[in-house]
Backbone as CSV, one residue per row, in Angstrom:
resi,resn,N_x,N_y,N_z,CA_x,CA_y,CA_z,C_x,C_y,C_z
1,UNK,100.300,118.654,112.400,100.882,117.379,111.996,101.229,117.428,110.520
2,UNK,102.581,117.008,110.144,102.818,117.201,108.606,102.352,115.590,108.307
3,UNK,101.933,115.736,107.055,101.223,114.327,106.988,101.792,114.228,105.379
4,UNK,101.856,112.896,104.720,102.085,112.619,103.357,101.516,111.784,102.650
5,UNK,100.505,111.569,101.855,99.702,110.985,100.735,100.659,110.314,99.422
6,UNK,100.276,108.579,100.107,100.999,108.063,98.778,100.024,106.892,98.412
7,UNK,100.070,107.215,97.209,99.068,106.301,96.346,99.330,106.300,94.919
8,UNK,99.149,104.917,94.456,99.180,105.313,92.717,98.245,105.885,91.545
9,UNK,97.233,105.573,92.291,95.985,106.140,91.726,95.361,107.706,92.133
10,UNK,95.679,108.518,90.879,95.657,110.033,91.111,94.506,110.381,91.513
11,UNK,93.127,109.969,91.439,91.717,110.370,91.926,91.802,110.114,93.427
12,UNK,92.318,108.954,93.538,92.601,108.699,95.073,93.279,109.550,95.843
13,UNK,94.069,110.322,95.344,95.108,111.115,95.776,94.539,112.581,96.217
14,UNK,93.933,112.952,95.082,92.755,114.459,94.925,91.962,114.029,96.195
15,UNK,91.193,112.335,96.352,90.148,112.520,97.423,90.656,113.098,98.900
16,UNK,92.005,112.337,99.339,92.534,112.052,100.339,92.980,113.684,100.641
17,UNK,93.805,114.364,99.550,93.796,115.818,99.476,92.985,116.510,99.619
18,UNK,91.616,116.618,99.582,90.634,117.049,100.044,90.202,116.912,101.368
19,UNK,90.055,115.688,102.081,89.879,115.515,103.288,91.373,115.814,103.971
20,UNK,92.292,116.124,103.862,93.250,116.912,104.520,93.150,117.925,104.805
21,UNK,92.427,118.775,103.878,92.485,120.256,103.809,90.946,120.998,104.793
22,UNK,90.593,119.821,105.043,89.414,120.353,106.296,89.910,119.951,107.265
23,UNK,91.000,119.453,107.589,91.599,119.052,109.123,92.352,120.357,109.178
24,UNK,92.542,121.370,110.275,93.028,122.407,110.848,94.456,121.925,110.930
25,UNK,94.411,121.264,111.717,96.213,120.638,112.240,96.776,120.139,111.397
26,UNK,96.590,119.805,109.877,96.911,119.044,109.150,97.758,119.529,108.413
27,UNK,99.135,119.524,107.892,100.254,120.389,106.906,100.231,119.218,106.174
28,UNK,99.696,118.957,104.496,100.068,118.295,103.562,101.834,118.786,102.963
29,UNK,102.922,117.885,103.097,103.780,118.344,102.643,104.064,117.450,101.558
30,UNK,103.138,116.977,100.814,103.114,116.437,98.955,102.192,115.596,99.209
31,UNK,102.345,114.755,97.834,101.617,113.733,97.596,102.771,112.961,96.617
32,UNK,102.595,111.493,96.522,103.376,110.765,96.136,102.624,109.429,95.255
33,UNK,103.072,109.198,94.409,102.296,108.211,93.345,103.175,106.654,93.445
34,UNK,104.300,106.618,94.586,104.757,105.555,95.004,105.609,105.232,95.666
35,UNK,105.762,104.531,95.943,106.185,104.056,97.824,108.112,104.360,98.195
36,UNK,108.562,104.389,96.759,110.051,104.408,96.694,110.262,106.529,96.484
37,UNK,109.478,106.640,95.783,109.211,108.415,95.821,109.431,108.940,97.509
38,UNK,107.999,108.095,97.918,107.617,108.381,99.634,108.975,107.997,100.458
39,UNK,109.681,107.097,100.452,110.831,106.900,100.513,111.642,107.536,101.034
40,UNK,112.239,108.321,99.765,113.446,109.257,99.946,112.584,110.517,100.015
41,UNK,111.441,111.309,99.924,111.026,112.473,100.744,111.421,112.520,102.050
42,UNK,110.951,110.854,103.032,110.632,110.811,104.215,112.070,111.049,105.004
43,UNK,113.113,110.968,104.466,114.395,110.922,104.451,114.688,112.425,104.373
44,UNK,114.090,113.485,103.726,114.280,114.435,103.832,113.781,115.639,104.451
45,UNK,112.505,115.286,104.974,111.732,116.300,105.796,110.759,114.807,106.782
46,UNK,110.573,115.799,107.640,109.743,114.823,108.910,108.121,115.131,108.470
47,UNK,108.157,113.949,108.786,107.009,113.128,108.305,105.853,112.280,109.843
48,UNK,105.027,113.325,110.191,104.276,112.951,111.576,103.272,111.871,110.962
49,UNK,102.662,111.895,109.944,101.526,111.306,109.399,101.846,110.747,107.714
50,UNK,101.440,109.124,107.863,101.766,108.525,106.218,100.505,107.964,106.112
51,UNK,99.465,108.342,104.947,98.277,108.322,104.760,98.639,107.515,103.523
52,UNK,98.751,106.197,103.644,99.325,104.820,102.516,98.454,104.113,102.059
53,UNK,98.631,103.713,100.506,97.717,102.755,100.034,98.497,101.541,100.054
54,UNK,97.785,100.763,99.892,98.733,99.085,99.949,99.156,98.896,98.592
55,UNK,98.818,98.756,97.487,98.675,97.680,96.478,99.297,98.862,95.374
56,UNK,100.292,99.182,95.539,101.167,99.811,94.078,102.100,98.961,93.749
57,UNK,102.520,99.371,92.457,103.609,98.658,91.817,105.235,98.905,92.344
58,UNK,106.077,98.147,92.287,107.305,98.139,92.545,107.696,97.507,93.676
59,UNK,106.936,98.637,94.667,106.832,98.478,96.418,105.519,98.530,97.123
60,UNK,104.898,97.632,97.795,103.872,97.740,98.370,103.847,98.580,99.189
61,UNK,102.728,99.112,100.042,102.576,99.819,101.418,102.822,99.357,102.521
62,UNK,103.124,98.146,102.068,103.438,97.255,103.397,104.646,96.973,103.432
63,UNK,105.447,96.649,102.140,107.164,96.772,101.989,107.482,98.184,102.542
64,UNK,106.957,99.331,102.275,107.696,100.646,102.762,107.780,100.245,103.888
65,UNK,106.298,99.894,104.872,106.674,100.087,105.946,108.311,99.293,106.634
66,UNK,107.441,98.093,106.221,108.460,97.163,106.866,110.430,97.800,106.871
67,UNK,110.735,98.708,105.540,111.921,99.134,104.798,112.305,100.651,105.577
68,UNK,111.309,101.251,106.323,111.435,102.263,107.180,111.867,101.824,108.404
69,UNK,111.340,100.561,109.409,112.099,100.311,109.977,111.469,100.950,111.668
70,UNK,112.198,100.838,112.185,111.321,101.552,113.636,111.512,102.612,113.730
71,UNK,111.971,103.979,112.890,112.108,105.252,112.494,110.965,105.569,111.503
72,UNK,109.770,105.625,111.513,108.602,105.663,111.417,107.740,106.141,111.412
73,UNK,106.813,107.055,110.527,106.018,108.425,110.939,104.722,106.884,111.354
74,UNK,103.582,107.561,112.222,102.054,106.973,112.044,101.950,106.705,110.898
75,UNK,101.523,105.421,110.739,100.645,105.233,109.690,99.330,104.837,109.442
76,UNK,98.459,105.376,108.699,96.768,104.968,108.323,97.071,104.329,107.086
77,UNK,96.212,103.476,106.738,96.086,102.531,105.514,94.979,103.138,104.529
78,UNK,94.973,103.258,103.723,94.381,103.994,102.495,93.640,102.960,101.645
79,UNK,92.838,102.063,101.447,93.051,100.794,100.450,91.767,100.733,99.924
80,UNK,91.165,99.515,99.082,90.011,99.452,98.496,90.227,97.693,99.045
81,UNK,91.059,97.463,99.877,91.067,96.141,99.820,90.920,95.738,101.536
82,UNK,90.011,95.023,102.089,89.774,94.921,103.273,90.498,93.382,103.979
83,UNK,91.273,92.351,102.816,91.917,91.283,103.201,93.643,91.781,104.137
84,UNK,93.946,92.604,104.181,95.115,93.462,104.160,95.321,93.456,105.594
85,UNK,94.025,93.708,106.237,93.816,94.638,107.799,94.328,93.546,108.561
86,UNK,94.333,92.569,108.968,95.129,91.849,109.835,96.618,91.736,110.180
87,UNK,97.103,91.853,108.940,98.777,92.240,108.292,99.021,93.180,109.142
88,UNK,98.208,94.696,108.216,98.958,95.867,108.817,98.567,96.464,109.910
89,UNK,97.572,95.684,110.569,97.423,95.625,112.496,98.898,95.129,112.962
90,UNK,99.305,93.775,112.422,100.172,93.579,112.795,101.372,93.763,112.906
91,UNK,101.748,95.442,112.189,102.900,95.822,112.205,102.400,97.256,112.678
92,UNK,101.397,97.414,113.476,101.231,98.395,114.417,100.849,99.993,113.728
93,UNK,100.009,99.796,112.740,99.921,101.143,112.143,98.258,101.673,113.146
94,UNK,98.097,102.794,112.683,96.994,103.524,113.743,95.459,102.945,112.984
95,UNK,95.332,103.084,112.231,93.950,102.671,111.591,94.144,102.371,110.063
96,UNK,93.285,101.220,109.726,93.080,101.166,108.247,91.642,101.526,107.672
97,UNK,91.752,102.560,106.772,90.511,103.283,106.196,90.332,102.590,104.555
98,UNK,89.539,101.595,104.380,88.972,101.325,103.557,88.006,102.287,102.224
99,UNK,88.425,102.334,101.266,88.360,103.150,100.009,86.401,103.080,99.407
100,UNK,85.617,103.906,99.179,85.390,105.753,99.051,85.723,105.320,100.954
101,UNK,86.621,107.089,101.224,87.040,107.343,102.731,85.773,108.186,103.025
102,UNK,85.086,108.039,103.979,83.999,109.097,103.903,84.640,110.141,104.860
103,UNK,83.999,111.232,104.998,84.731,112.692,106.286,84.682,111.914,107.916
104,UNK,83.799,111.419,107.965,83.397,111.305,109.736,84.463,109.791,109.681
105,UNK,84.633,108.862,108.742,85.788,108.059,108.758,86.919,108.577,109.202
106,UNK,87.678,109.707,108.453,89.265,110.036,108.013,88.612,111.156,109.300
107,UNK,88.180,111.216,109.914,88.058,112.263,111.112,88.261,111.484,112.075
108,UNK,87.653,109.974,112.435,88.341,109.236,113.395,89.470,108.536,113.543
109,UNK,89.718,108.443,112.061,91.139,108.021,112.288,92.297,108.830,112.849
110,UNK,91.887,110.114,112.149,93.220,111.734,112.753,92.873,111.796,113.933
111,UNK,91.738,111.255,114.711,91.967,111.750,115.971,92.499,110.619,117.187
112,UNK,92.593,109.506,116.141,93.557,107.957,116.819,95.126,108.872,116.608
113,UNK,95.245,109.131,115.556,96.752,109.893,115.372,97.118,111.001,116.362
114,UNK,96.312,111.844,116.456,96.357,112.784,117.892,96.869,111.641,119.094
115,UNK,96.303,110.909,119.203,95.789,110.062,120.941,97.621,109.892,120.961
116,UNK,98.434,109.134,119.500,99.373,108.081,119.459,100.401,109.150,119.933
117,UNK,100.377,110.783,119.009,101.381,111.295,118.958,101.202,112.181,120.424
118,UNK,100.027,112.350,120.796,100.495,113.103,122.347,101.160,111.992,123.667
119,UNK,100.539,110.725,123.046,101.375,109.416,123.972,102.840,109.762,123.653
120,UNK,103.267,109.578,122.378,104.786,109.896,122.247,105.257,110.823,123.275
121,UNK,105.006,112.414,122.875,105.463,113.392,123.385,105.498,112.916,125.111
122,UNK,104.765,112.006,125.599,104.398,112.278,126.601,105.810,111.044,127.375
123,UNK,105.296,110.204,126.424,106.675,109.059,127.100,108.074,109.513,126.691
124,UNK,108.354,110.361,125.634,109.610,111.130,125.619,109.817,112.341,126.598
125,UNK,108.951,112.619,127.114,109.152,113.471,128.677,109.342,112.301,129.811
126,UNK,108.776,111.705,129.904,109.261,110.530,130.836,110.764,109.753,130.854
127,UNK,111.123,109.707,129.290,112.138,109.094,128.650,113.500,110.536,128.904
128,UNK,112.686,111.427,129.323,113.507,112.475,129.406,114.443,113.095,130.725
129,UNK,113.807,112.066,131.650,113.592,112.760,133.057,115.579,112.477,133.580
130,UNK,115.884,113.044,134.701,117.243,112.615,134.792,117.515,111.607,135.936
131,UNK,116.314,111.239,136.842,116.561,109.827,137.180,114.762,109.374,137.027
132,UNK,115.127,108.104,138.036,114.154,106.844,138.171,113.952,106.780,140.060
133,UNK,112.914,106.331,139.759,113.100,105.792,141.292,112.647,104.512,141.208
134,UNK,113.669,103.550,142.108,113.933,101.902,142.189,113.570,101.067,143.374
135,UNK,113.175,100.282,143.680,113.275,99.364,144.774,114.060,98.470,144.686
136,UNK,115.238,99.157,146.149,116.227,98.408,145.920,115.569,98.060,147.778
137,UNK,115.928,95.960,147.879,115.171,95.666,149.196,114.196,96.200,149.437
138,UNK,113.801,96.975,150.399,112.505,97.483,150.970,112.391,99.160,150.960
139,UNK,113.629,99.287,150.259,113.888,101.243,150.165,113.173,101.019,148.755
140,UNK,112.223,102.412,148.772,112.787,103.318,147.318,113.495,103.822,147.522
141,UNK,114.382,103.920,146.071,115.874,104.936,145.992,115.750,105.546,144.757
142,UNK,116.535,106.589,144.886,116.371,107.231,143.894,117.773,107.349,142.731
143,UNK,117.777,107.061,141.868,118.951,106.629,140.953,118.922,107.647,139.932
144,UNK,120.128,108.668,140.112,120.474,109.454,138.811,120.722,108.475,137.381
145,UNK,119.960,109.021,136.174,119.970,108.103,135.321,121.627,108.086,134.528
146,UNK,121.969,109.356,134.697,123.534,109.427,134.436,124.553,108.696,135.243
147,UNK,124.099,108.216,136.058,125.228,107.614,137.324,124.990,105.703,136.447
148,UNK,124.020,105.336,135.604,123.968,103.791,135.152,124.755,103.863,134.156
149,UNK,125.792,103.258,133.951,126.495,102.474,133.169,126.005,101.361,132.113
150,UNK,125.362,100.431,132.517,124.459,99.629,131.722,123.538,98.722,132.820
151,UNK,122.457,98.001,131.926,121.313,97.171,132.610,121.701,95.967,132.405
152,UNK,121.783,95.143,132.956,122.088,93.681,132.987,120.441,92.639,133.010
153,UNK,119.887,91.680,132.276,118.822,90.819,132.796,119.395,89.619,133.405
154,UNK,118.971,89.531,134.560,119.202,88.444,135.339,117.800,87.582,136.272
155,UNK,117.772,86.491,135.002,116.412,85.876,135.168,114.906,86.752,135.557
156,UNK,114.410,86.775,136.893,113.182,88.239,137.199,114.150,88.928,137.358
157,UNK,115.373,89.634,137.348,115.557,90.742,137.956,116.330,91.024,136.996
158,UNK,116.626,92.427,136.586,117.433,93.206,136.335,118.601,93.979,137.010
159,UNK,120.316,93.705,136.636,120.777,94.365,137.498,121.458,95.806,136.602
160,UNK,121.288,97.268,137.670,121.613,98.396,137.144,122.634,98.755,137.678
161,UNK,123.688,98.805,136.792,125.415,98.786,136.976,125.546,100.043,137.265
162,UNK,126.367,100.394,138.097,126.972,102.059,138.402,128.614,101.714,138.537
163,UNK,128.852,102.584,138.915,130.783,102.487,138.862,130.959,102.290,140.537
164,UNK,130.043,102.346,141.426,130.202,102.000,142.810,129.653,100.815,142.916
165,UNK,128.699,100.348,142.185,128.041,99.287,142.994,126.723,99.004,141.810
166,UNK,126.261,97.597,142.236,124.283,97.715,141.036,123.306,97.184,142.016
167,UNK,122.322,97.798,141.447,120.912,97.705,142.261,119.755,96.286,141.434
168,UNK,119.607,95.409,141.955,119.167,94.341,141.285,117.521,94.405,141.666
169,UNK,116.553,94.875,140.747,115.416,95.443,140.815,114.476,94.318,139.925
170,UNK,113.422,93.869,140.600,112.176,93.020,139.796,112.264,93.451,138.483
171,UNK,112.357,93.019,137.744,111.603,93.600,136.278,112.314,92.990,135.262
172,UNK,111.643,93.404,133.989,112.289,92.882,132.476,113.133,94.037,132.280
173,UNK,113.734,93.394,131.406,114.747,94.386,130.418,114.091,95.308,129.486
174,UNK,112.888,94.705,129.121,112.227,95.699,128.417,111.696,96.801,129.068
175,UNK,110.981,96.548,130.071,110.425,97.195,130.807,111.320,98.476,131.289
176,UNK,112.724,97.896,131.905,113.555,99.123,131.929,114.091,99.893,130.808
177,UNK,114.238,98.912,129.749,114.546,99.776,128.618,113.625,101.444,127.766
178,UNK,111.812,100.580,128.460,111.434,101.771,128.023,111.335,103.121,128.684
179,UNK,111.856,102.992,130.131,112.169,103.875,130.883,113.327,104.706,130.497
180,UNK,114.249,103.923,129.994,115.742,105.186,130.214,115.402,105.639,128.340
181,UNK,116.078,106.763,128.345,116.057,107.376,127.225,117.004,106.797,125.922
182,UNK,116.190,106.765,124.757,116.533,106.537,124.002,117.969,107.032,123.481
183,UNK,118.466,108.226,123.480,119.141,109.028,123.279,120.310,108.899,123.782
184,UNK,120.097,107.974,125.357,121.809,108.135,126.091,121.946,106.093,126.338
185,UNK,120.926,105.563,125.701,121.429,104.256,125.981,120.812,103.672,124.523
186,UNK,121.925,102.277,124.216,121.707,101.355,123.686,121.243,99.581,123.617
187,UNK,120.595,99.115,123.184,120.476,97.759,122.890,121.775,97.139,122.738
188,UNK,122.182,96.108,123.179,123.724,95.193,122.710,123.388,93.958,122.885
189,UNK,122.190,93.561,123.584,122.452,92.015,123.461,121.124,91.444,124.205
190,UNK,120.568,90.775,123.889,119.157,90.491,124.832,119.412,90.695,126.081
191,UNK,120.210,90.677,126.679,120.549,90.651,128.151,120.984,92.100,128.396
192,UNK,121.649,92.634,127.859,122.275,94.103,128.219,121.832,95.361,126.776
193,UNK,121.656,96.203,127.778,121.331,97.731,127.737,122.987,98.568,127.922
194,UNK,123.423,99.393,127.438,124.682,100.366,127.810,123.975,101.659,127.377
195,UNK,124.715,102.716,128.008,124.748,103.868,128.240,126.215,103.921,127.191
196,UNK,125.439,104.594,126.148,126.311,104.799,125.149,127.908,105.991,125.437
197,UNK,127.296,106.811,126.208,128.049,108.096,126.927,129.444,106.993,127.815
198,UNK,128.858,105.973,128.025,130.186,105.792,128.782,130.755,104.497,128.685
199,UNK,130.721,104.354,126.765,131.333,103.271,126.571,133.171,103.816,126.432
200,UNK,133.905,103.117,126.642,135.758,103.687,126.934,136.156,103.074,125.455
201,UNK,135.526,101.745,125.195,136.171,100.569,124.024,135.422,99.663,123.738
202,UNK,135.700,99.096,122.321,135.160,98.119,122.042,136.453,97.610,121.718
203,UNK,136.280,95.927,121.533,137.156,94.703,121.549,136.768,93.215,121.237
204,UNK,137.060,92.865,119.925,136.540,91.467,120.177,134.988,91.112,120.421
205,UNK,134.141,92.304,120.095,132.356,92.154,120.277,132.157,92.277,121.688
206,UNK,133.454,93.142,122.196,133.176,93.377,123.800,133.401,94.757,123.913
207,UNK,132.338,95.419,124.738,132.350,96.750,125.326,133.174,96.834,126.434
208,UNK,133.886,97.753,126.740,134.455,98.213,127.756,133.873,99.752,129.341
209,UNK,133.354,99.283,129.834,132.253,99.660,130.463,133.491,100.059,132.084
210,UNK,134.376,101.472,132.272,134.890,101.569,133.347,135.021,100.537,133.990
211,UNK,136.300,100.026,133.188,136.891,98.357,133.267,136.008,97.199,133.190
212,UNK,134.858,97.402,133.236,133.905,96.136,132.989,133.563,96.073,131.667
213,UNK,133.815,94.172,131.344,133.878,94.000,130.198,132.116,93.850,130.191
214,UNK,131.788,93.566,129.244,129.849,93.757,128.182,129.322,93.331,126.869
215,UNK,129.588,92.288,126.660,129.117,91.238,125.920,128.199,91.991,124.305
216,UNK,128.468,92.199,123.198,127.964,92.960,122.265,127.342,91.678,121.602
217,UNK,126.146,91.225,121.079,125.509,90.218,120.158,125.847,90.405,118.749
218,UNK,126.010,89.850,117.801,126.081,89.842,117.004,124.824,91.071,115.989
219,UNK,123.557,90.525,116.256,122.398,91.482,115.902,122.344,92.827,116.257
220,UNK,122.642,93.093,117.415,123.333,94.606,117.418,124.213,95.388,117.156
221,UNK,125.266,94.556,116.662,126.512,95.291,116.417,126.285,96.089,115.410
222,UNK,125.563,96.588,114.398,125.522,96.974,113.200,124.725,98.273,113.339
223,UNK,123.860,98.349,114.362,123.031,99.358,114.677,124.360,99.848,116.345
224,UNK,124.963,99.400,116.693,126.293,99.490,117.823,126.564,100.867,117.186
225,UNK,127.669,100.043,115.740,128.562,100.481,114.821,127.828,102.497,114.486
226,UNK,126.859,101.864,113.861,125.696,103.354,113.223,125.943,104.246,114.284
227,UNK,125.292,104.090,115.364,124.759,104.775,116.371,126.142,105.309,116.758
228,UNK,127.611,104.992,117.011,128.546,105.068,117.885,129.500,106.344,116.165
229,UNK,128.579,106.122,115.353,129.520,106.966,114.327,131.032,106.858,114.011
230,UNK,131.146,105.512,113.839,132.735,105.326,113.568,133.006,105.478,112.892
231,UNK,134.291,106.472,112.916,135.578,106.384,111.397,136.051,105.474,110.821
């Protein structure tokens, strides 16, 4: 795991560097004295593990996070301050380790980081697969994930568009969303999911979906735009 140490306080930095260097799996690739430094590193090499203090100047540990965005290494909390931990529970980091870190501490936390990142690997093999299998009526069926066009929410059900026909299946949008892969579909609108591979046009905040028109939200269009790499 490449991991990165940011803190403003340099003793803090030496400690945390030390307890890195008895973890086996552990690749320190720097240390950083503040959150805008950590920043633009993270931007330049991948970053599995952010071992963060809260309370520096400029940018907090809690502004980075929030400024990274859902592109995101793990994060552990580094701090001397224990009012914090409710916050950065709530923006989903792996553990907060309260300051002196003792060994058998920063040993349970790396091994919450293990648990998170073999979950990843594991739902990006899932996220990977090339279909699903659906209940459509009283069949399972089995649905090539390349043959969906986009997901529609329609009240409990979801409907999954193909160019022949859609299969209107129990569930949330989320729920299907975390099934299909990140990689070949997009977000466009609380209601709809597209399969980026087989958008034809956009128009007027409307997708063009093998003649079916697809409703683009306003809040997505901007991450649409990014993702679709326009000239």
């Amino acid at each position: 795991m490449n991991c990165l140490i940011v803190d403003d306080n340099k003793i803090a930095r030496t400690t945390m560097q030390q307890l890195v260097s008895q973890v086996r799996d552990l690749t320190l690739l720097g240390d950083c004295a503040n959150a805008l430094d950590a920043y633009n590193l993270m931007h330049e090499q991948k970053v599995d593990l952010l071992l963060l203090d809260i309370e520096m100047d400029e940018m907090t540990g809690l502004e980075l996070i929030k400024n990274l965005g859902s592109k995101r290494p793990i994060i552990v909390f580094t701090t001397s301050k224990k009012e914090y931990a409710a916050e950065a529970f709530d923006l989903n980091v792996a553990d907060y380790l309260v300051k002196p870190v003792t060994p058998s501490r920063f040993i349970a936390a790396i091994d919450k980081v293990r648990d998170i990142l073999q979950s990843n690997i594991d739902e990006y093999k899932l996220n990977d697969e090339e279909f699903i299998f659906i209940r459509d009526s009283n069949i399972v069926r089995r649905l090539n994930i390349d043959d969906i066009l986009y997901a529609e929410a329609m009240g409990d059900y979801v409907k999954l568009h193909t160019s022949q026909k859609y299969f209107a299946i129990h569930a949330t949008l989320k729920s299907v969303e975390e099934r299909l892969s990140p990689g070949k579909f997009i977000r466009i609108h609380r209601s709809f999911i597209a399969a980026v591979n087989k958008i034809d046009s956009i128009q007027d905040g409307t997708l063009i979906i093998k003649n079916k028109s697809v409703p683009v939200a306003d809040a997505y269009r901007a991450a649409l735009n990014k993702r679709l790499n326009i000239l």
